[in-house]
N, C-alpha and C positions, 0 to 999 in steps of 0.2 A: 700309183696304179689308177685310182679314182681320177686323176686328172685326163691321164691319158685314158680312158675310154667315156669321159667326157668331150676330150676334145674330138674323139675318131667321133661320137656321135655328131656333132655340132659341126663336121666337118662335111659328113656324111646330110644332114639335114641342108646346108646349104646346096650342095647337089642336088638335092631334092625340090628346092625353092626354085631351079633354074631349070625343073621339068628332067634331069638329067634320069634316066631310067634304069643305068645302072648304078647308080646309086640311092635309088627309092630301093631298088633288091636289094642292096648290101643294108639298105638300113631295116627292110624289111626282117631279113635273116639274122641281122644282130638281135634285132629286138623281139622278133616273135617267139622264141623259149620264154622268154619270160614275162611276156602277154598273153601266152596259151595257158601260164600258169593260174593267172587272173582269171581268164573265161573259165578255165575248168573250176574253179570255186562254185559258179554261175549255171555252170550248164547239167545235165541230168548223163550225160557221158562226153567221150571224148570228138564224136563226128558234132556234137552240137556245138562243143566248144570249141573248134578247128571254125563252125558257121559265125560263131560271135568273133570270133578272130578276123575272118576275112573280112565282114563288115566295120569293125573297128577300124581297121587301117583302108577299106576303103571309105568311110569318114573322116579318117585323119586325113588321107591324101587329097581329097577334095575341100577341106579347111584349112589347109595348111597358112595361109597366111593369117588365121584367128590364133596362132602360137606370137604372143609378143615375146618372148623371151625372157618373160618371169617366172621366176623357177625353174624347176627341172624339166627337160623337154620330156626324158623318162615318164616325170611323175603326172605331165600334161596328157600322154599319148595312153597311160593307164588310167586314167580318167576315162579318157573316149570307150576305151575296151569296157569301162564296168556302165557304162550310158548304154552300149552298145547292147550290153545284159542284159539291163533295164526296159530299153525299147524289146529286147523281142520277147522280153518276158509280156510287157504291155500287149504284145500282138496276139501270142497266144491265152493272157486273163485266162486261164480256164481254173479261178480265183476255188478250189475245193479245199475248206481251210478244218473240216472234219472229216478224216477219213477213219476208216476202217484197216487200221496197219493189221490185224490178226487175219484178216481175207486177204490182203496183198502177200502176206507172208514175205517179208522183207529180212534176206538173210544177210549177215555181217560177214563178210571173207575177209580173213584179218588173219596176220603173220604176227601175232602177238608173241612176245617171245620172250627171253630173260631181259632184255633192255626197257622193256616194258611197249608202252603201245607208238606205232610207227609214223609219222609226218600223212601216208598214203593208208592208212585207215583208218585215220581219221578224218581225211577228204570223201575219202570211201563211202563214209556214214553220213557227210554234211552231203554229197550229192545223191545218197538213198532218200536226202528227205523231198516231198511234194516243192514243187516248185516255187509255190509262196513262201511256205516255211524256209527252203534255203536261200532266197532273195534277201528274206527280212535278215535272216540272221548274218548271211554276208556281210549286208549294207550297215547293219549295226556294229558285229563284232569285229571284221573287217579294216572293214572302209572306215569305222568310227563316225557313222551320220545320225543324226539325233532321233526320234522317232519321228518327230514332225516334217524332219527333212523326205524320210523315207513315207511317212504316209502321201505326200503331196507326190513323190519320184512314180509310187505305186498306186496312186489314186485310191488309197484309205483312211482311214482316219487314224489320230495317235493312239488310239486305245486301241486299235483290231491290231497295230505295230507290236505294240507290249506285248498283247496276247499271244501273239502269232511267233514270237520273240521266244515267248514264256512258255509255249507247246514247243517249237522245235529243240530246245535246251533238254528238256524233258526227256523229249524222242532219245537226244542224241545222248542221256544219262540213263535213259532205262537199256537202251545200246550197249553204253559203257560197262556197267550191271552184268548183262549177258554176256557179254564175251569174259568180263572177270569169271562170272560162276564157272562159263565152258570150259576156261583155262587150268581152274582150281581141280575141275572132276579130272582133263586130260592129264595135268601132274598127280592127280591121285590114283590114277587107274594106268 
């Protein structure tokens, strides 16, 4: 199965290499569920991350000859999508790395249930947090990039990384807390 939707990709890409436009859409439509996946990690809702999508692939499409064909084209073109994150996070900097979450009043909508907590509220709570906070933590827990990587990506330094690392964890466990408690009193009442 891996094989063959490698090759449809690969088969698909070279269509793409020869400017071929119905098959930049087919490769489009393969691959965007599961690079829309990627941006929404990234973005603060879904029209932002439908914005980091479009601009990924049109980056991909106009580099497409920087793909040598190491590695996975997959894992090359989810690259561009999390750069993609990256820069507009850069555009908008509006770097507020103390906020006031008891003013914002930031509610958790969560289907917590007997299986315990769900894949989608927990993205839920990673993209309730401030923009910084969910970048770092992305790019850290993620993506797996080291701080230093992510301070240079972000223009900070590796200690505001950690920190910024170290508050959204926080965030997204004093979250976790809440919705336990809320579920406890909803099975007790």
């Amino acid at each position: 199965m891996i094989t063959t939707v490698d090759n449809r990709l690969q088969t698909l890409w070279e269509g793409c290499m020869r400017n071929d436009r119905k098959q930049q859409e087919l490769l489009y439509k393969a691959l965007a569920p599961k690079m829309l996946a990627v941006c929404m990690r990234y973005a603060k809702d879904k029209d932002e991350a439908q914005d980091i999508l479009q601009e990924g692939f049109i980056k991909m499409f106009k580099n497409m000859e920087n793909y040598r064909g190491e590695g996975s084209l997959e894992g090359w073109i989810r690259r561009i999508m999390v750069h993609s994150a990256i820069s507009r996070y850069r555009k908008a900097k509006s770097m507020v790395l103390v906020d006031d979450f008891a003013e914002q009043n930031i509610a958790v909508s969560s289907s917590y249930n007997d299986n315990g907590l769900e894949a989608r509220d927990l993205m839920n709570m990673v993209q309730e947090l401030p923009a910084t906070y969910r970048s770092v933590f992305n790019l850290y827990a993620i993506e797996g990039f080291s701080h230093q990587e992510i301070g240079s990506k972000l223009g900070m330094s590796e200690l505001l990384s950690r920190t910024t690392l170290h508050r959204a964890r926080t965030i997204l466990k004093e979250k976790l807390k809440s919705l336990a408690v809320r579920e406890r009193h909803c099975m007790a009442g």
